[in-house]
N, C-alpha and C positions, 0 to 999 in steps of 0.2 A: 504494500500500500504506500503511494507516495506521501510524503512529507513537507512540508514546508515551512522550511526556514524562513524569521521575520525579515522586515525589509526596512531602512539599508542595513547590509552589514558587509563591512567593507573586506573582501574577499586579501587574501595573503597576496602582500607584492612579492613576496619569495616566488609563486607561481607562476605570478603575470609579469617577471623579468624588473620589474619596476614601474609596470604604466600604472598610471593614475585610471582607476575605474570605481564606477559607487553602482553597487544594485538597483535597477525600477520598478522590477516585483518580484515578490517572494523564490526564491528558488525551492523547486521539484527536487526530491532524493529520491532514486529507489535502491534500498540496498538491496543485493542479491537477486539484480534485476536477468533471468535467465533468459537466453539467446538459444536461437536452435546450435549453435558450435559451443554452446556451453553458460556458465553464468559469470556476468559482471558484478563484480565486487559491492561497488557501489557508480551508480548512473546516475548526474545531476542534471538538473538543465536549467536555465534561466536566462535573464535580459540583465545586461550593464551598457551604463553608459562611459560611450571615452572620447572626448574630445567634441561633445555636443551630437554626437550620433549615438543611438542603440542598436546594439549588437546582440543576434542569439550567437547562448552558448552552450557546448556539452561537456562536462565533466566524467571525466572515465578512470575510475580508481583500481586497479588490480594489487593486490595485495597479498604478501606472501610471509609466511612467521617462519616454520618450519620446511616447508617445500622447496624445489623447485617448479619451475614454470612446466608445464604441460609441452607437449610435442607440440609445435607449430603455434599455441596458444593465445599468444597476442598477435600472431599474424592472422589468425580467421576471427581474434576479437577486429583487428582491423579494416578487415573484407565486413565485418556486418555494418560497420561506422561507415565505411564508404557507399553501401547497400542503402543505409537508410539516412540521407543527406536530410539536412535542416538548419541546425544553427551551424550561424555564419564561423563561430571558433570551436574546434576542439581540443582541449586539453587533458593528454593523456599522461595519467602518474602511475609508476610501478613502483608502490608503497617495501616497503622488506625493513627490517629491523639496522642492518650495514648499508642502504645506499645502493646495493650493487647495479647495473645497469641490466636493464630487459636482454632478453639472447635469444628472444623468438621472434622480435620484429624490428623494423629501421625505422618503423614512422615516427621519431620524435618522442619515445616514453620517457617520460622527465623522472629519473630516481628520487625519491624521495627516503630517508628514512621515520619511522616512527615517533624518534625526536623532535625533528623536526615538526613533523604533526603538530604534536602536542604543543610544540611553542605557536606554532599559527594557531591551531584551536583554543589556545591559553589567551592568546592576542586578540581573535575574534570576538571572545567572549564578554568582553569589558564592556559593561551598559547593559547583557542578557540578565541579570540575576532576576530581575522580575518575568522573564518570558516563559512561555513552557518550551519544556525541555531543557531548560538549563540544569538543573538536578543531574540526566539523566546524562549530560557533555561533561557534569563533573565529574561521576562516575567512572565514565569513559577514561578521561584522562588519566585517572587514579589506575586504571586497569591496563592502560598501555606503559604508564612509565612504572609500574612494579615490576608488571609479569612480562614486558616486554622488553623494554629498557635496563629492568635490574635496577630500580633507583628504589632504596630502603624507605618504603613510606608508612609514616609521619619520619622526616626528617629530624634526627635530633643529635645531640653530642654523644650517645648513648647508642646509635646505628652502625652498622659495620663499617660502610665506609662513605658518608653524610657527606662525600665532595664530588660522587658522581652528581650530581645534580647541578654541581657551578655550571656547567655551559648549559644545561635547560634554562636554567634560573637566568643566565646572561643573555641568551635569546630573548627568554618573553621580556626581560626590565630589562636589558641596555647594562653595560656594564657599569654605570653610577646611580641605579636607581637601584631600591627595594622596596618591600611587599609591605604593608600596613595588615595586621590581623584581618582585614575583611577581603584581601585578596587584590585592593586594589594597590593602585605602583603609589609611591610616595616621593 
């Protein structure tokens, strides 16, 4: 069932290289949106504006913890993205915990890791705490940077090793800011 995310929320320049873009409506999720060559991860869609013009767009997340990619896998995920043309951008991430680069297709999978996520969903978040679904992003995070990341959470003097967390921590605040108890930068 699709989802939608409130509007604006201003999408990670990490992904759009640095342009300047603000949402005009709500963006579509589907997670675990299945294709006949298989199922996408998670499938966004939505409208931004850049530079006085609106642009559709497709978001295509392929995501891996423990695996490798599938035979051929994001090359027939790319045959069905060229199959069903619409928005004007698409933007494909090959999610994995290291970063490593897609090995099943050439069209542009942007690596991402898990970390990284979290600093943009950490980023994104700032102004949600009244929205729904914020609860359930908080969760999230909490579950990617434990069990995926390895980051000892509740951080404390008392955690095995409470410095894996400097470079999240330095993503989402910038290396001269920090966190005030309710989450926001100070």
């Amino acid at each position: 069932m699709p989802v939608d995310l409130p509007c604006p929320l201003q999408l990670s320049q990490d992904l759009l290289e640095g342009r300047q873009v603000h949402l005009t409506r709500p963006v579509e999720v589907r997670p675990k949106r299945p294709i006949p060559c298989g199922r996408i991860d998670i499938l966004a869609e939505g409208r931004w504006e850049e530079n006085g013009q609106e642009v559709t767009w497709r978001l295509v997340i392929e995501a891996k913890i423990d695996a490798e990619e599938g035979e051929k896998q994001l090359a027939l995920y790319d045959e069905w993205i060229e199959e069903h043309p619409g928005p004007t951008e698409v933007l494909r991430v090959f999610l994995t915990p290291d970063g490593r680069k897609a090995k099943t297709s050439s069209a542009g999978w942007q690596p991402l890791t898990f970390l990284e996520l979290a600093g943009i969903l950490r980023r994104a978040s700032a102004g949600l705490q009244n929205k729904p679904g914020y609860h359930y992003l908080r969760y999230y995070l909490t579950g990617v940077l434990k069990d995926i990341c390895g980051i000892p959470l509740p951080i404390s003097s008392t955690s095995p090793n409470p410095y894996q967390a400097l470079h999240y921590l330095q993503s989402v605040l910038g290396t001269n800011e920090t966190e005030a108890d309710d989450g926001h930068s100070r």
